[in-house]
N, C-alpha and C positions, 0 to 999 in steps of 0.2 A: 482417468484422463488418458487417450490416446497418444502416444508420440512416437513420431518418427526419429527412426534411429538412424544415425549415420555409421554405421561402421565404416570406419575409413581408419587406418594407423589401429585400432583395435579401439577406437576411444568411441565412446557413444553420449549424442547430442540431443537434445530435444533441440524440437525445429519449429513444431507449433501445438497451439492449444485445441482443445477439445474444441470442436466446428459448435454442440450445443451452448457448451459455455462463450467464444467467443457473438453468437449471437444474441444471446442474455445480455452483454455489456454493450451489445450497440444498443439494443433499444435503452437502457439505463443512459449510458452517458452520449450516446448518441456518434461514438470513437471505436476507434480499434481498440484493443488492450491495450496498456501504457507499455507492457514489457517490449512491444513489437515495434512501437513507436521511439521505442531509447535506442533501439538498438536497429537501426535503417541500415548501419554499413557492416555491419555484422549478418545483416541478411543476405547483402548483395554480394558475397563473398562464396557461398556456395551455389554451383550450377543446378539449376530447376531438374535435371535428369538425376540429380542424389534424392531428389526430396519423393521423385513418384517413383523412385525403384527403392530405398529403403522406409518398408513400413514394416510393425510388430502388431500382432495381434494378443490378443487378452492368455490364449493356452499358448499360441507358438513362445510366448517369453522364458515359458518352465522350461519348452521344449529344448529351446535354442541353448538351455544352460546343462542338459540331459543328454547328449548327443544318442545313445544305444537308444533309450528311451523314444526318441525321436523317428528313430528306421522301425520300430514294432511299431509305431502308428503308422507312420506311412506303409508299411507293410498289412498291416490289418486294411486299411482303406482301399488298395492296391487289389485285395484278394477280394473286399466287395465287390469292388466295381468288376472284375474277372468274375467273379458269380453272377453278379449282376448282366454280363454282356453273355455267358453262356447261355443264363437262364432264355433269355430271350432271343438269343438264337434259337435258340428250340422251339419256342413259341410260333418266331416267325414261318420256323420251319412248317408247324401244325398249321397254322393260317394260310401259309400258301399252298401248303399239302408237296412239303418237299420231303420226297421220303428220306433221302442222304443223310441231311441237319438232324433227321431223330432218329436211326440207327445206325451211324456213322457206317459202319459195315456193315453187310447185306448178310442176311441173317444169324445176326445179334440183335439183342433185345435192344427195346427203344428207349427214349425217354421219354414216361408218360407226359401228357398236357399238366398235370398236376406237380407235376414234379418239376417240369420247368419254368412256374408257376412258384415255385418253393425256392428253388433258386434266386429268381427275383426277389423275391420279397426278404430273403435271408442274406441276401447281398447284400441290398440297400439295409436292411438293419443293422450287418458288421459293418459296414462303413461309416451311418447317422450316430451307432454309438460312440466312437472316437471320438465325436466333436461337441463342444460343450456348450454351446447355444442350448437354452431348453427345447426350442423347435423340432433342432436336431432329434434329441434325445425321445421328444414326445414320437416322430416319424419312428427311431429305431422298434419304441412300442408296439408301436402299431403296427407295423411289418412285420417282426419278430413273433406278435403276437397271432397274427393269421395265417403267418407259416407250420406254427405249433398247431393251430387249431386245424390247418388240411390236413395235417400228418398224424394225429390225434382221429380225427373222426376214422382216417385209413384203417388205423390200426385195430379200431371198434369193430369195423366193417368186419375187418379180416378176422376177430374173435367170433364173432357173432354170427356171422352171414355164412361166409367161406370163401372160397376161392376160387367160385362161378361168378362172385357180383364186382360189378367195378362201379356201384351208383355214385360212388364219392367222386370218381376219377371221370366219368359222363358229365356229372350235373352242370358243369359250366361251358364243357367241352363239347356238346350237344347245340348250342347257341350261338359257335362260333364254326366250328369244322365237321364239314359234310360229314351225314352217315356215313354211308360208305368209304370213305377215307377213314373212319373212326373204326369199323367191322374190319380195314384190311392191314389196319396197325395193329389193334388188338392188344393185348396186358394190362398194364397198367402199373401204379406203381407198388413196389414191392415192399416187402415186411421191415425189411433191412434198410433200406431206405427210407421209409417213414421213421420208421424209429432213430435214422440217425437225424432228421430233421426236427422230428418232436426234441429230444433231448439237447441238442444243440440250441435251438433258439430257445429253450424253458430255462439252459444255464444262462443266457445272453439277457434273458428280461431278469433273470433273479440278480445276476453284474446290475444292471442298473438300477434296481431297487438298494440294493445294500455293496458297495464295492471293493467295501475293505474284506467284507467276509465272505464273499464269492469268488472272491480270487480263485484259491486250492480247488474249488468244485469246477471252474471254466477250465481250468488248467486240467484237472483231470476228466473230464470231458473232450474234451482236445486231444486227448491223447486215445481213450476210446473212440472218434469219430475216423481218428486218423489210421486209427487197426483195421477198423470195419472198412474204410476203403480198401487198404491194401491188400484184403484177405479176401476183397472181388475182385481187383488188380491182379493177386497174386492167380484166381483160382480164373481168369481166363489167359496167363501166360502159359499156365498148364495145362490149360482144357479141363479144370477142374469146376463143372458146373456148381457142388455144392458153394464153393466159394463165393458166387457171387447170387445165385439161387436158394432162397432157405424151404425147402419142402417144394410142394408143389403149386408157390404162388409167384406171381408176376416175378421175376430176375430183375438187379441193377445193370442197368444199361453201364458198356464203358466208359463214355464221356459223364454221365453218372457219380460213376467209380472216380476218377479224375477228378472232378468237382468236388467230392467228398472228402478226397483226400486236402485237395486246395483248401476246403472251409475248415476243416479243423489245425490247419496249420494258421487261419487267418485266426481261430481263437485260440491257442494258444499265445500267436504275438501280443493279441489281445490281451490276455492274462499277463503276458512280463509288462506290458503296456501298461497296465493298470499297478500292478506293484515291481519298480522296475530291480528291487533288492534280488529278486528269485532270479532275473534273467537268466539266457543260460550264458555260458563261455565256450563254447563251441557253437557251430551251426546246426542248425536242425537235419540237412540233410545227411548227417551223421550217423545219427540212431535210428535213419528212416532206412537209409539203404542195410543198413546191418539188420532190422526188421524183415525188409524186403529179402536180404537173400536165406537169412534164416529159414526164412517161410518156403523158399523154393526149394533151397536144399532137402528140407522136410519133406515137403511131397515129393521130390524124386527119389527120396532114397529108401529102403526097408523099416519099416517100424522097430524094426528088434535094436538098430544102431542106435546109440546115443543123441540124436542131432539136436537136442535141447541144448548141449553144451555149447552150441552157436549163440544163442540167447545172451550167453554170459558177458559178453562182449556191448552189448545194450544196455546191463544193467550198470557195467563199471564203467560206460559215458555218462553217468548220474554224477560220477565227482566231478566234473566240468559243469553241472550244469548249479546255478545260485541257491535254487528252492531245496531246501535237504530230501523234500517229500518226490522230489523225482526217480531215486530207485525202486521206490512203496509203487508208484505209478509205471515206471517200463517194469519192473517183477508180474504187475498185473496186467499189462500187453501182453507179455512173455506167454503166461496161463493163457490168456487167448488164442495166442496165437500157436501155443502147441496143445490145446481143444481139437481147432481148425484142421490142423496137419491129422491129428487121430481121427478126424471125425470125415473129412474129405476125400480117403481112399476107401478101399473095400478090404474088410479083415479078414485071416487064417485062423478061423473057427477054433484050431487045435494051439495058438500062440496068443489069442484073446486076452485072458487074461496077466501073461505076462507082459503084453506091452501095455495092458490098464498101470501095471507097476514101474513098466520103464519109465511113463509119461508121470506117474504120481512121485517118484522120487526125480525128474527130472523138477517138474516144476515145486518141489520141497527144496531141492538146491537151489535154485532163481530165490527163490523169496530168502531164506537163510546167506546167499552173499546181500540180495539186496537188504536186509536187515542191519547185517555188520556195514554195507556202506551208510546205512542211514543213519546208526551209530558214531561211524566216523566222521561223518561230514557234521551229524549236529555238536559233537565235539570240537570239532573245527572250527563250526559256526561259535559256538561258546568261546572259545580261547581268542577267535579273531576279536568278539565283542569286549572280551575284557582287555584285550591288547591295546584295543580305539582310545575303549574308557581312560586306560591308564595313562595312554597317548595325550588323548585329550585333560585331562589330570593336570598330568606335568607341564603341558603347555600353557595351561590357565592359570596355576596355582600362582597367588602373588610371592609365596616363598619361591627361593631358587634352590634349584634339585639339582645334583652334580652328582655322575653315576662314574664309578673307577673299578678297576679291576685288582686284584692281588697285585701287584705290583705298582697300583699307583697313578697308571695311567688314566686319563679323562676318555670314556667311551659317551658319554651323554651329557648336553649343556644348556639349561632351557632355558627360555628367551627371559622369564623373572633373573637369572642369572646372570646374562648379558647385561641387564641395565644395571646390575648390584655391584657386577665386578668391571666391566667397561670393555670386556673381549666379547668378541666374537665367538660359536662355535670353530669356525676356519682355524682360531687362535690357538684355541683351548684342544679342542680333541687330538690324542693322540699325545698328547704335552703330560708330565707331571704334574700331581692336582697341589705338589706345595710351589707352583705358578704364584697360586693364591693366596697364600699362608709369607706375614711378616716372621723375623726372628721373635723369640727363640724354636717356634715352631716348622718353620722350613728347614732347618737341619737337622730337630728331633722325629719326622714324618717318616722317612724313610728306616729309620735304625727302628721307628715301631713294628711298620710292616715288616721288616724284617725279623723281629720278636715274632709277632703273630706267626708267620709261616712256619719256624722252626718249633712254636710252642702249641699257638692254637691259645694262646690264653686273651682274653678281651677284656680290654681295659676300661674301654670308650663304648664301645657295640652295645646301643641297647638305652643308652644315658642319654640327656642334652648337658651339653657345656658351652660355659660361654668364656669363648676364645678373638680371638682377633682375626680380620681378615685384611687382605692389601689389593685395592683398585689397582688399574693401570695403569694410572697416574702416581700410582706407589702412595697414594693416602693410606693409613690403617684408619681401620675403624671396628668398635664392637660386633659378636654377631654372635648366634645362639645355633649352635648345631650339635644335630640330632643325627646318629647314624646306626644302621639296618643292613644285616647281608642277608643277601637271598642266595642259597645255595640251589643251583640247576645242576642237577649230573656228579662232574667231577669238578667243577667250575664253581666257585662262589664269587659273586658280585656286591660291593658296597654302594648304600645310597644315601646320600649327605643330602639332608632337609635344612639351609641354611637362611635363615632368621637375620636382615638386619635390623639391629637393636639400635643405633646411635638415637634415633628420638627417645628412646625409653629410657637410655642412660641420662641424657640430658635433663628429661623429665625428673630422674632419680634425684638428679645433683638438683634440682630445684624445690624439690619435695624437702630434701633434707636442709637446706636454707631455707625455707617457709616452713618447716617443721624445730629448726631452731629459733628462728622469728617467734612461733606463734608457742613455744616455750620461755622464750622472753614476756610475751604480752601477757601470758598468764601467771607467770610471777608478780608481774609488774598489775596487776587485776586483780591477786591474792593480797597486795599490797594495797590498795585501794579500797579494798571491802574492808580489809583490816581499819584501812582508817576510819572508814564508813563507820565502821564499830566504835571505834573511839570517839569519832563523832555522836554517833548515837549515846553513845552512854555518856558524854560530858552534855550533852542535849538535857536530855532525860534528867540530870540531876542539879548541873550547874547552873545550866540556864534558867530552867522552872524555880531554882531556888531567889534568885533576886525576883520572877514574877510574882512568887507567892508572898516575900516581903514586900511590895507592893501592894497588892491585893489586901493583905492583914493590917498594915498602915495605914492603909484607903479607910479600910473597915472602924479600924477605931478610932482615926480623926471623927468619923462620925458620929462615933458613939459617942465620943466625949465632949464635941467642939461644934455640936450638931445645933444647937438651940446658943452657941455663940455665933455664930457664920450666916452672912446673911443668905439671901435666897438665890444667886449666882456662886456664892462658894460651893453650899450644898450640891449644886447643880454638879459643877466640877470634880467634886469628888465622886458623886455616883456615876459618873463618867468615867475618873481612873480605875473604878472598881470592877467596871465595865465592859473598860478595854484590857484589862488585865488577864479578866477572863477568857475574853477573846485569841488573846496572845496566848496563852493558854493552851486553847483550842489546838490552834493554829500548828503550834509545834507538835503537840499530839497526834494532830493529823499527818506532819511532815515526818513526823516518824515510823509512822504505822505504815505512810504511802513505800518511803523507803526498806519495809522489813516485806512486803508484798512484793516485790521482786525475787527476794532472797529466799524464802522459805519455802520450803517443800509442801506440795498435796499432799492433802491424806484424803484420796480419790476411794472413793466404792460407790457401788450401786444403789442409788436411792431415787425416792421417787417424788417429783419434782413437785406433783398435785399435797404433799404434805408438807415440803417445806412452806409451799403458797401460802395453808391452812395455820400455819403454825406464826409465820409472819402476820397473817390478817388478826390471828387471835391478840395476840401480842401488841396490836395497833389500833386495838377493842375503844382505848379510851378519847385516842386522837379521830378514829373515826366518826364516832357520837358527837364530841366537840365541833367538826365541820359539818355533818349531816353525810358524810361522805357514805358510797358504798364499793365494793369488792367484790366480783363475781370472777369466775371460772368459764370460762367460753370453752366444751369441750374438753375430753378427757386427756390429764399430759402423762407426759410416757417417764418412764424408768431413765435415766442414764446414769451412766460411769461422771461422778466430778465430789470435789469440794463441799460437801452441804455446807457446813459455816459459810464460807466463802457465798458460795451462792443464793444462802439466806439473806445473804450483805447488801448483794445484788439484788434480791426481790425488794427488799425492806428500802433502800434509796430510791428505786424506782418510783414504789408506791408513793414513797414521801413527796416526793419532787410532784408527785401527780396532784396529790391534794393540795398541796400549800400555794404552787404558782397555777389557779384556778381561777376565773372569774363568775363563775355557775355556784347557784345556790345550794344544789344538789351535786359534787363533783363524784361523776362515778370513774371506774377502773373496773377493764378488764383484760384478762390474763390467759391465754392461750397457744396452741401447738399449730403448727401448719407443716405437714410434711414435704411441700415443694412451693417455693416463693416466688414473684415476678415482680419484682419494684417499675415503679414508674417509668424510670430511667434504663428499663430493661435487666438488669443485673439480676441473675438467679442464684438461689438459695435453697438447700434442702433441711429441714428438720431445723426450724424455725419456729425459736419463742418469742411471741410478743407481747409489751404492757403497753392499752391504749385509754388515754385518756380523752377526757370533751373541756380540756381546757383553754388555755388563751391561744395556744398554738405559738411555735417557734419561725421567726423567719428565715429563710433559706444563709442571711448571710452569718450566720450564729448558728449554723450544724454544727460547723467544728470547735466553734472555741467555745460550748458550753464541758466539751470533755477535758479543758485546759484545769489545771489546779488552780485554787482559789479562784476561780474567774465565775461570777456571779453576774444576770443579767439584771436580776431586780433586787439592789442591795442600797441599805440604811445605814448610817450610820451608826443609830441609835436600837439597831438590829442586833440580836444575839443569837437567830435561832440555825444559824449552822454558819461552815466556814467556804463554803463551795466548792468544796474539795468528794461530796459522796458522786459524782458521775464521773471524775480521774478514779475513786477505786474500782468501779463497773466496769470501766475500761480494761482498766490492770487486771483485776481477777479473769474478765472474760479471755483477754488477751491469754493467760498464765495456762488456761483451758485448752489454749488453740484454736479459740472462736474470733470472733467479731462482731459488734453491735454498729447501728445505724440507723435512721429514725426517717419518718418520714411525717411532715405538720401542715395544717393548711393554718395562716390566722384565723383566730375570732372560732375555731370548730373542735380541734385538740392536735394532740402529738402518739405517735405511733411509735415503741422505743422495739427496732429486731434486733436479737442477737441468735448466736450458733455457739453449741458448744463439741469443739472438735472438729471443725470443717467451717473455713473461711467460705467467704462466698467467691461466685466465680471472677477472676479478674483485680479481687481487693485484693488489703494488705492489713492484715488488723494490726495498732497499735501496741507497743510493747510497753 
């Protein structure tokens, strides 16, 4: 979304919305945006000349927050369009046939049509690349790209052909500017030249294919484009033809030279442009003009003198500049440009070889200081980085850091510790750190430092303790500190890592009251199962004893008094003999349900397909009697649990499946499913299931058939169980860490799933 920004007071405003998006909502609601519409006197409030003079664009926003960053772009754009306006100068020059515009001075070499030709096009490529539209970026391509290929095929030429052909520097030049103007110009362009043009625009398209990692190559490129002019620069201040002539092919023209010099300054801006960390800290014209006189001085004075020593002064502007790789790159000017000086006068046959020596140990020293500076500076670089980190550290960390000197003093206060203790830095720095410190600690601080310096012994150094601290408000309160000296030099400095604890304390004293509670409840629980016991066993013995005198008196009323009693007594008593039984039952069951909470597994690995097998054998006689069958749907897996236990569980299952059946034939089957999706969406993994084809259960009796004694098809005149075998199915699964739940249609059957070890997603299995 575009927005216009008002700087005005230093505050900035959006003023309006994207013109695409505001035309989307009229055609939808047929309105303006509502925001525009709430706020009518809010808009009448600033003058129509804020709104068309402050606008941002998409790159200018980084820019505007970058300021250095900001003059290398304009600066890179600045030296396009100056390439850009040279080049075509010269152009225009060849088109009107002004001889001036292409040899500025009367006989110095020109600048070829191709060359001003290269300029254009290498112009407008430094400038398109700066801008982030992809338009741009495609144009810088393709300019860049056909600058490289004129000065590429030059350089073929010149390998191949020699130094009679100029067909590269004709072929276009021929179609626009008369022979004869083209015969009484003559050259073309030179070796030196081509090549600083090939390489210049090959680093500039390789920058926009990959930008992070062509930085270092633009940059050094830049700084070779920038020597090669100077050393044509330099070699016509002196009348030194090799300088700006390499052998005997076409020479770089001055304005040339000038130009060349321009472009690789515009890609070096480039380059800080692109990664603005390297910039430099001085200006460029710096290490230019120290290049330039280097170089002059060289050529006028004797080769035997030292004058490399000038150079040195080039390499050690590298500590001002961001990139550490900047001594590595002026060391490798340096070489160049004392080549040039050996190689552009004429030598003393009999001192030859020793100024080969003066010049090899001159530029061995350039490279050996620029090494130690690249050393220092990436050291530099290192220690500023961990300085940031550290920086940045202490000002994030939610602990408060409090840095003191031997004596006590607060040299560092960081903003976790403003809000912990309620000062300021303003407050604190320069202040004694027991500011901080309630009694008996603010009067014992001092007399410690005082131990330390005379002894050097550490009492504290190294440990966390937990002490007390005092706000500005003079509250105390808990805190845990940690403290560290770092010794630099002769100087050691303390750093206090300070912890406040008041929630933890709080928590502590809460712990320890919930942890006296939940030592009460467990006595008070100990006491309870106790009773449970004593219940049980006065169950188990007391009670069952008056059932079974019941039961035995039932029993021989009949035997004795059977053929006296008419045929409603008889009835009656095999009634109390009946329900005695049942009573019976009943307690046995409420015993057993009670001792299955309490008692421990005896879990191991077994395999679940033989308990099935050993249940079915065992139910050999009940299934003949109903016609019933049992099958195994699929192989079931091993696991960790209870076998009794969970034979308990197959064996109720089954039973429940046969007996509340309405099918002639009630079958049962029994199988694993290793990922489950019920109805109702709930997932389940490692899932056993018993299903049967029986009457099937209605949805409002899922739950209370797992209720104790709760039976849905019960007689009174029934003995054949107490309702209680799907509460122990429950309990044991439950004891497992599973959960069972069933799924029934009427009139078709019931589907009984459980887990053992893994509830399903979202439930809660029964305890």
């Amino acid at each position: 979304m575009n927005l216009a920004v008002l700087r005005h007071h230093h505050i900035a405003v959006p003023l309006k919305f994207d013109i695409p998006y505001r035309r989307s909502f009229r055609k939808k609601r047929g309105t303006a945006p509502p925001c525009l519409l709430s706020i009518p006197r809010f808009r009448k409030r600033w003058p129509r000349e804020l709104k068309e003079d402050t606008r941002v664009q998409d790159q200018g926003n980084v820019d505007l927050q970058d300021q250095p960053r900001r003059h290398y772009r304009a600066f890179a754009i600045a030296v396009g369009c100056l390439m850009f306006l040279l080049g075509l100068t010269a152009l225009a020059g060849w088109l009107l046939q002004v001889e001036i515009v292409i040899s500025l001075v009367p006989g110095f070499p020109s600048m070829a049509f191709n060359t001003a030709l290269c300029f254009v096009l290498s112009g407008m490529g430094l400038a398109a690349s700066t801008l982030a539209a992809r338009r741009f970026r495609a144009t810088a391509t393709i300019t860049a790209g056909l600058a490289a290929a004129i000065a590429a095929a030059r350089l073929v030429e010149i390998v191949t052909i020699g130094r009679t052909f100029h067909n590269v520097d004709v072929l276009i030049t021929r179609f626009l500017v008369p022979p004869d103007f083209i015969a009484k110009i003559g050259g073309g362009m030179g070796p030196n030249t081509a090549l600083v043009f090939l390489i210049a625009n090959l680093s500039l398209l390789l920058s926009l294919q990959a930008e992070k990692k062509s930085q270092v190559v633009q940059e050094l490129t830049s700084y070779v484009v920038i020597t090669l002019g100077m050393i044509a620069l330099a070699g016509y201040v002196t009348d030194a033809e090799q300088g700006y002539r390499w052998g005997p092919y076409a020479a770089m023209a001055l304005h040339t030279a000038i130009g060349i010099v321009i472009f690789g300054s515009g890609l070096l801006a480039r380059s800080w442009w692109m990664q603005p960390a390297n910039r430099a800290q001085i200006p460029l014209w710096i290490p230019a003009a120290v290049c330039f006189t280097g170089l002059l001085v060289d050529l006028y004075t004797p080769l035997g003198v030292a004058n490399g020593i000038l150079y040195v002064p080039l390499v050690l502007t590298a500590l001002w500049f961001g990139n550490r790789n900047a001594p590595l790159f002026f060391a490798f000017a340096c070489t160049v440009l004392l080549m040039l000086g050996f190689f552009a006068v004429r030598h003393n046959e009999a001192a030859f070889w020793q100024e080969i020596a003066n010049r090899t140990i001159t530029a061995a020293t350039l490279w050996l200081i620029a090494l130690l500076v690249y050393y220092f500076m990436r050291n530099t670089h290192y220690l500023e980085g961990e300085r940031v980190r550290f920086g940045a550290l202490v000002r994030g960390t939610p602990d408060a850091v409090v840095v003191i000197d031997e004596r006590g003093t607060i040299k560092n206060f960081n903003p976790a510790a403003e809000s912990m203790f309620g000062y300021s830095p303003q407050e604190t720095i320069g202040r004694n750190i027991k500011m901080l410190m309630p009694e008996p600690y603010h009067s014992e601080h001092d007399g410690y430092l005082a131990h330390y310096r005379q002894t050097g012994e550490e009492r504290i150094i190294g440990t966390t303790r937990m002490v007390s601290g005092r706000r500005k408000n003079g509250i105390v309160f808990p805190i845990d500190l940690s403290i560290s000296a770092v010794v630099t030099g002769h100087t050691k400095t303390f750093v206090g890592i300070v912890r406040d604890i008041s929630e933890r304390v709080r928590q502590e004293e809460r712990m320890k009251t919930t942890l006296s509670q939940l030592e009460a409840y467990t006595a008070e629980l100990e006491r309870s199962n106790h009773d449970l016991d004593e219940f049980a066993y006065i169950a188990s013995h007391d009670l069952k004893e008056p059932l079974r005198g019941l039961h035995n008196h039932s029993r021989f009323l009949l035997e004795d008094y059977e053929d006296k009693l008419d045929e409603d007594g008889v009835r009656r008593l095999n009634r109390l003999v009946r329900l005695s039984q049942r009573m019976e039952k009943l307690v046995n069951d409420l015993l057993y349900f009670s001792r299955l909470g309490r008692q421990q597994l005896a879990v191991k690995r077994t395999d679940i397909g033989l308990i099935v097998k050993d249940v079915v054998a065992t139910m050999e006689l009940l299934l003949e009697e109903r016609h019933a069958k049992v099958i195994i749907d699929g192989r079931l897996p091993e696991v960790v649990c209870d076998a009794p236990r969970l034979t308990e569980v197959f064996r109720n299952l089954i039973t429940n499946a046969i007996k509340y059946t309405d099918k002639p034939a009630p079958l049962v089957s029994i199988g694993y499913l290793d990922r489950f999706v019920g109805k109702d969406g709930t997932v389940a993994r490692n899932v056993f299931f018993v299903k049967d084809n029986g009457k099937g259960i209605p949805q409002e009796f899922h739950e209370d058939i797992f209720r104790i004694f709760k039976r849905l098809e019960k007689s009174q005149d029934s003995d054949d169980g107490t309702g209680a075998g799907l509460t122990f199915v429950r309990k044991i699964i439950a004891r497992h860490n599973g959960d069972i739940w069933l799924e029934s249609e009427v009139g078709t059957g019931t589907t009984f799933y459980f887990t053992l070890g893994k509830k399903r997603e979202g439930q809660n299995a029964a305890a």
